[in-house]
C-alpha positions, 0 to 999 in steps of 0.5 A: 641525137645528132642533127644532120641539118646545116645551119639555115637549111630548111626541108621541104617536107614540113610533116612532124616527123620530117626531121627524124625522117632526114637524121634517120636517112642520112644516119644510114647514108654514111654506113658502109653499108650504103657507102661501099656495099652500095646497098639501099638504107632499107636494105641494111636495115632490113638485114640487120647490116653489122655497119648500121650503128644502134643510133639508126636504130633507136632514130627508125624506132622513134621516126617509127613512134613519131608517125605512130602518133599522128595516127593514133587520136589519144597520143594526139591529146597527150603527146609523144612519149617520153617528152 
């Protein structure tokens, strides 16, 4: 997975999922889609825009679990999955 983060730079949000919100924003950011359509990240999501790579995709599934777990009280003892 990449990191979109520069060294030291620090998010203002400092919820659990914050980072993969910020990987998964700026993930679809430097789509075409975005860039030269000038459509919103959620708009090319949503319609499954041909520019949007699968890694966005797999970061909204996890960003999705992610926040998931904050909610759901078993995953709270056990963890996230798959780590």
């Amino acid at each position: 997975m990449m990191q979109y983060a520069e060294e030291g730079e620090k998010l203002k949000d400092n919820s659990r999922c914050a980072d993969l919100r910020a990987n998964l924003k700026m993930c679809l950011l430097e789509t075409d889609c975005c860039k030269i359509q000038k459509r919103t990240p959620r708009d090319c999501l949503m319609n499954r825009d041909p520019s949007v790579p699968d890694e966005c995709y797999m970061l909204r599934q996890t960003f999705f679990d992610c926040k998931h777990s904050i909610i759901d009280a078993r995953r709270r003892f056990r963890g996230p999955r798959g780590v």
